[in-house]
DOVEXMI-449697 format. One record per residue (C-alpha): x, y, z; residue in one letter. Coordinates in nm, 4 decimals. Example, Ala and Ser with C-alpha at 12.3 -4.5 7.8 and 13.67 -1.06 7.14 Angstrom:
BEGIN
+----------+----------+----------+---------+
!        u !        v !        w ! residuo !
+----------+----------+----------+---------+
!   1.2300 !  -0.4500 !   0.7800 !       A !
!   1.3670 !  -0.1060 !   0.7140 !       S !
+----------+----------+----------+---------+
***
This chain:
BEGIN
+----------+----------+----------+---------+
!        u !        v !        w ! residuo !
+----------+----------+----------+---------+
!   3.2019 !   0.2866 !  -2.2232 !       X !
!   2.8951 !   0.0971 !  -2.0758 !       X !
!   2.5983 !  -0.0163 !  -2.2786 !       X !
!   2.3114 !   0.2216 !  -2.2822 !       X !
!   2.0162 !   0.1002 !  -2.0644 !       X !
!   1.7670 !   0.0020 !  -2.3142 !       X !
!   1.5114 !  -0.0018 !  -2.0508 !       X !
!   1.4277 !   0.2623 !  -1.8557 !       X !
!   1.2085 !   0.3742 !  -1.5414 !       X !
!   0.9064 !   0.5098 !  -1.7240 !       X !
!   0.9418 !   0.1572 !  -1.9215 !       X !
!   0.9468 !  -0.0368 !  -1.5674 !       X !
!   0.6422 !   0.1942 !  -1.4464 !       X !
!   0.4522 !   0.0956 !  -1.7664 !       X !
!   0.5241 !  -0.2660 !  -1.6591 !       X !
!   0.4330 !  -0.2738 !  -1.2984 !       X !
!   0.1031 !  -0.0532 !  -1.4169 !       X !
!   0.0186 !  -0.3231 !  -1.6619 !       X !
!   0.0210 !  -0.6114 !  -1.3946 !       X !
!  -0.1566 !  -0.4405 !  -1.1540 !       X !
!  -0.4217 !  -0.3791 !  -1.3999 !       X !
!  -0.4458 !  -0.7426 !  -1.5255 !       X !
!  -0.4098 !  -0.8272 !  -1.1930 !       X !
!  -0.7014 !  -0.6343 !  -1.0754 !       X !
!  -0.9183 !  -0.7104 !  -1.3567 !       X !
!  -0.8743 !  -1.0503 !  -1.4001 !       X !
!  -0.6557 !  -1.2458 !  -1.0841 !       X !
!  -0.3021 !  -1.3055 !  -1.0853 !       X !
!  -0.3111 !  -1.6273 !  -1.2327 !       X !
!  -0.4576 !  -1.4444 !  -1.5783 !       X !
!  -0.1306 !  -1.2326 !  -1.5836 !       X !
!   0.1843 !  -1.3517 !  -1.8133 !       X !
!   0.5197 !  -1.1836 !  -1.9108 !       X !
!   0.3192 !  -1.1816 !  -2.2212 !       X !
!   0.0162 !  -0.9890 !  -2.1892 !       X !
!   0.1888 !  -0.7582 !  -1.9327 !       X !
!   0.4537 !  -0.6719 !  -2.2037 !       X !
!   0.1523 !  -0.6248 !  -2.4452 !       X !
!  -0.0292 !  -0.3855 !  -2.1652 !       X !
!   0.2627 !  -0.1696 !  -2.1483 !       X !
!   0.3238 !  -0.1270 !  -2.5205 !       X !
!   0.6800 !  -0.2855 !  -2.5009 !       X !
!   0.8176 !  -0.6468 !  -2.5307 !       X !
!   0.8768 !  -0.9652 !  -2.2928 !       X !
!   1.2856 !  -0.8678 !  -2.3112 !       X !
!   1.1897 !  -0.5590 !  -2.0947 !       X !
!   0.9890 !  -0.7845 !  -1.8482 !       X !
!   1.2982 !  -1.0116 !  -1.7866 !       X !
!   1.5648 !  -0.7373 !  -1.8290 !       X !
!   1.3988 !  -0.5234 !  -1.5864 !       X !
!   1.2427 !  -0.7810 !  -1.3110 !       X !
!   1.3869 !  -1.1501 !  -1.4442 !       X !
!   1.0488 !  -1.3154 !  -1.4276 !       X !
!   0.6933 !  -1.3214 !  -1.3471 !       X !
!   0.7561 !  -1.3831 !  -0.9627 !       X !
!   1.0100 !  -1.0727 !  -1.0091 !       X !
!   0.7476 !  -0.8827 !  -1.1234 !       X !
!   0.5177 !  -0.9471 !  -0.8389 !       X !
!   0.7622 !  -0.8989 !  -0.6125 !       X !
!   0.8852 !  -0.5977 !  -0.7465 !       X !
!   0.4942 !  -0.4761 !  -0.7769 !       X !
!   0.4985 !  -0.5249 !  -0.3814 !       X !
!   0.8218 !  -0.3412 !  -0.3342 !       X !
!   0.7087 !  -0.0769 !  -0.5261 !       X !
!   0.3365 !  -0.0116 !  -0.3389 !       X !
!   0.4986 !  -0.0063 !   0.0253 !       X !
!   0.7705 !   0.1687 !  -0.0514 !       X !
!   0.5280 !   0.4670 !  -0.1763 !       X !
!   0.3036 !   0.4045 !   0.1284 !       X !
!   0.6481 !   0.4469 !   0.3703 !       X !
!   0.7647 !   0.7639 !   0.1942 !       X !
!   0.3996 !   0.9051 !   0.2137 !       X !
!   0.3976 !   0.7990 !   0.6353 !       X !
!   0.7434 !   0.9452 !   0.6585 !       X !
!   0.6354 !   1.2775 !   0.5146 !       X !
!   0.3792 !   1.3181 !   0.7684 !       X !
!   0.4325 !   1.6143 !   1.0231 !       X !
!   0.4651 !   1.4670 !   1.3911 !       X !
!   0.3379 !   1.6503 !   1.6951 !       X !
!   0.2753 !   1.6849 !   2.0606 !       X !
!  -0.0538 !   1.5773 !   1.9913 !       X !
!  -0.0635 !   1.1356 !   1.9093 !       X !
!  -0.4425 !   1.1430 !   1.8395 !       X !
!  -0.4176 !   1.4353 !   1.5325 !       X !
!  -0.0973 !   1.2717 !   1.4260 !       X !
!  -0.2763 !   0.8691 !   1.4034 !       X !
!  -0.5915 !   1.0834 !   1.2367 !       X !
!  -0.3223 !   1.2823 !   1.0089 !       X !
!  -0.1639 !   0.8829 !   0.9124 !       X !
!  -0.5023 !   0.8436 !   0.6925 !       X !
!  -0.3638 !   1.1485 !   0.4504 !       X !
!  -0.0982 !   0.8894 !   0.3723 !       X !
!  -0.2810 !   0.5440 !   0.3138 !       X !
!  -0.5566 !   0.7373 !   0.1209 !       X !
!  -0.3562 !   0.9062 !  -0.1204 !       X !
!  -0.1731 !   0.5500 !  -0.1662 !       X !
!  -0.4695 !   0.3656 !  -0.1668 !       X !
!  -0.6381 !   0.6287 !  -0.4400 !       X !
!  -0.3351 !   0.7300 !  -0.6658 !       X !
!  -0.2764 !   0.3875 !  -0.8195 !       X !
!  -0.6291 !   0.1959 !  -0.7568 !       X !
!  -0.5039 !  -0.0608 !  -0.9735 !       X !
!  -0.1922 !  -0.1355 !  -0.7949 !       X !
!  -0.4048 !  -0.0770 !  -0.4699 !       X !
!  -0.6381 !  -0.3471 !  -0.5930 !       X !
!  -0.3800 !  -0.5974 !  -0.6037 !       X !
!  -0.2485 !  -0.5397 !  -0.2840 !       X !
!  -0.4676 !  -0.7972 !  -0.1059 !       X !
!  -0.2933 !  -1.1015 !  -0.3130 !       X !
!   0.0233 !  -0.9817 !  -0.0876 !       X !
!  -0.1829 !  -1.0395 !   0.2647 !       X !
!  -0.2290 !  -1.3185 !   0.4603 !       X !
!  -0.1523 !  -1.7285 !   0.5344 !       X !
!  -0.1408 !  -1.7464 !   0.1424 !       X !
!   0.0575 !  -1.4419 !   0.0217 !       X !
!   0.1842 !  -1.3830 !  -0.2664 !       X !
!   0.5999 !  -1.4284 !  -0.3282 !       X !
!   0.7841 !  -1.0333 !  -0.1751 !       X !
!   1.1353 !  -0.9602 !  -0.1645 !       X !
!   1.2921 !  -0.9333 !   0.1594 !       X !
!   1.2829 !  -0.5594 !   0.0829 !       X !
!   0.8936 !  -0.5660 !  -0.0196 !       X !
!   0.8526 !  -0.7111 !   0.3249 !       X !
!   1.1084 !  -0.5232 !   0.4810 !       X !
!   0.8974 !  -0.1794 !   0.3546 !       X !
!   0.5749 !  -0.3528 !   0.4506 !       X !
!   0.6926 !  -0.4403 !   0.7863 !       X !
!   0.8812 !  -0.0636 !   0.8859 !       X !
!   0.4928 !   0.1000 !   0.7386 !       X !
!   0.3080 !  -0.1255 !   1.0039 !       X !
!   0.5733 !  -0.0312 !   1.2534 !       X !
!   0.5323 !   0.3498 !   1.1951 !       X !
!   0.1466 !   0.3058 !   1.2092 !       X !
!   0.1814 !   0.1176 !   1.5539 !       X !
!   0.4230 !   0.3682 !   1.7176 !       X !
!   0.1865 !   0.6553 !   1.6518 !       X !
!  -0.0963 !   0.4514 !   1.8268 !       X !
!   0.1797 !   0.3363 !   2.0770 !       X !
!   0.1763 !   0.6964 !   2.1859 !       X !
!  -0.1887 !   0.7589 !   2.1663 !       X !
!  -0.1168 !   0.4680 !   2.4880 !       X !
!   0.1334 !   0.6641 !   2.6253 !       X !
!  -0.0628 !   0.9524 !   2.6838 !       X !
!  -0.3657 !   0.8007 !   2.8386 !       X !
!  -0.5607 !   0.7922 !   2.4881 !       X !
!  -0.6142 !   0.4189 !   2.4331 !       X !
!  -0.4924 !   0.1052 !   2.6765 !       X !
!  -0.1314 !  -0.0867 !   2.6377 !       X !
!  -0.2970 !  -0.4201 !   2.5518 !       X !
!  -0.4612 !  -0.2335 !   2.2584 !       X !
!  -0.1943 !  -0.1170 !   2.0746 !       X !
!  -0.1635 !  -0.4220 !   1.8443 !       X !
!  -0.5459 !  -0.4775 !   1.8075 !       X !
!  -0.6336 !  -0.0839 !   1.7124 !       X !
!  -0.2885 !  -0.0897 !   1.4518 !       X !
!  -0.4788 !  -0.4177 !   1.2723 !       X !
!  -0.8406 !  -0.2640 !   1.2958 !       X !
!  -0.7039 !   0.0504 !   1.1886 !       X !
!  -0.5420 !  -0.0754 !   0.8648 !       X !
!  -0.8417 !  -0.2843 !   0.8005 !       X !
!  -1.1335 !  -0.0046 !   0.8499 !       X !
!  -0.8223 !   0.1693 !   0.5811 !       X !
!  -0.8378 !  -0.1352 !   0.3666 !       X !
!  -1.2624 !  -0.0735 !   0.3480 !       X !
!  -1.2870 !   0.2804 !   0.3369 !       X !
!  -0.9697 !   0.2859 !   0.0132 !       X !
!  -1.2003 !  -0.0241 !  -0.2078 !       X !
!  -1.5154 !   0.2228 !  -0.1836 !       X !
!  -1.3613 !   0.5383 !  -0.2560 !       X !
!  -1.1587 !   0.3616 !  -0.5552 !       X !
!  -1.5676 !   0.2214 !  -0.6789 !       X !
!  -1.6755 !   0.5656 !  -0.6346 !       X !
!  -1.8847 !   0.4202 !  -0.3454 !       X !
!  -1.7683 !   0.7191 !  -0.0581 !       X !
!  -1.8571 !   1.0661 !  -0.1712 !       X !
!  -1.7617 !   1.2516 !   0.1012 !       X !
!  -1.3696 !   1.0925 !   0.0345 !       X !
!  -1.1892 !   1.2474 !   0.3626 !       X !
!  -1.4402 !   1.3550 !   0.5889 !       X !
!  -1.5604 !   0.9570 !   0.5785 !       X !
!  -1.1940 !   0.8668 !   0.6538 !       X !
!  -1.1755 !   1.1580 !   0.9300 !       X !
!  -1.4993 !   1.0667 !   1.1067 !       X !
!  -1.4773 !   0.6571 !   1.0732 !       X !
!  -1.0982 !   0.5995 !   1.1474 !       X !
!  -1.1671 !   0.8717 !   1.4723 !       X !
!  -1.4554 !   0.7072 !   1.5880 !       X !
!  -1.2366 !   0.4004 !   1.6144 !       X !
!  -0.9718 !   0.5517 !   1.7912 !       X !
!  -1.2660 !   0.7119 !   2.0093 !       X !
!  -1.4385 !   0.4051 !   2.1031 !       X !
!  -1.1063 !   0.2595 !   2.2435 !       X !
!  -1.0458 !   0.5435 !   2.4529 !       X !
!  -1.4013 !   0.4807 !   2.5981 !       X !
+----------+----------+----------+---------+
***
């Protein structure tokens, strides 16, 4: 008979909870096995049992937020119509951007020339999210809605106007939560068609 796991997944949510909130509050480099055990009411030997280290930890943080963000794109009906279907995409980054604003927070340390350490299945998730995004606008091209040579430009501006509209919601800076999403990310989508 196998050992009992002496860590579990509520445990491991605790965890990755507890960085992201450190993280957030205070920059990556403030955040140690220490304090993050401390945060999540449990001890370093669940840090290393569960993720094997710090960088584990981050990775595993990274895994974790674009997985969700996948699963929400993936659950988003598809139909004949591209432009309702890019404007139905920002049901999914919203509700990933605003269910875990701490997590969401850190995201930005995983972005860019400098980013953070991610698995090959952090990226892996990270990469098939930005692929889904682009097919969507791909056919938004297809059908006359946007030009070819825009595709990659409108995915990146798209994310990014995401990326702006998710930090003021989480500050309690947007109100008017999906309508401002609605009317900014189509007036984007608009002004390529034009």
């Amino acid at each position: 008979m196998g050992r009992p796991r002496e860590h579990d997944t509520a445990t491991r949510d605790r965890l990755l909870e507890a960085a992201a909130r450190l993280s957030a509050d205070e920059g990556w480099n403030a955040v140690t096995v220490r304090r993050v055990a401390a945060e999540a009411g449990t001890t370093t030997r669940a840090v290393y049992s569960l993720f094997g280290s710090k960088q584990g930890l981050e990775e595993e943080l990274h895994q974790a937020m674009f997985e969700r963000l996948l699963e929400l794109m993936r659950a988003t009906p598809t139909t004949a119509d591209p432009r309702a279907d890019l404007l139905e995409l920002r049901h999914a980054y919203r509700t990933w951007a605003t269910e875990h604003p701490d997590r969401y927070a850190a995201l930005m340390r995983f972005s860019g020339p400098h980013a953070a350490a991610r698995s090959p299945e952090g990226l892996a998730a990270a990469r098939a999210a930005t692929t889904q995004l682009r097919q969507v606008i791909a056919r938004c091209a297809a059908a006359g809605l946007v030009a070819d040579h825009d595709v990659d430009r409108l995915a990146t501006q798209w994310r990014a106007v995401a990326h702006g509209l998710a930090e003021f919601e989480n500050r309690g800076l947007l109100p008017d939560g999906d309508q401002a999403w609605y009317s900014v990310l189509a007036a984007i989508i608009d002004g390529y068609g034009r």
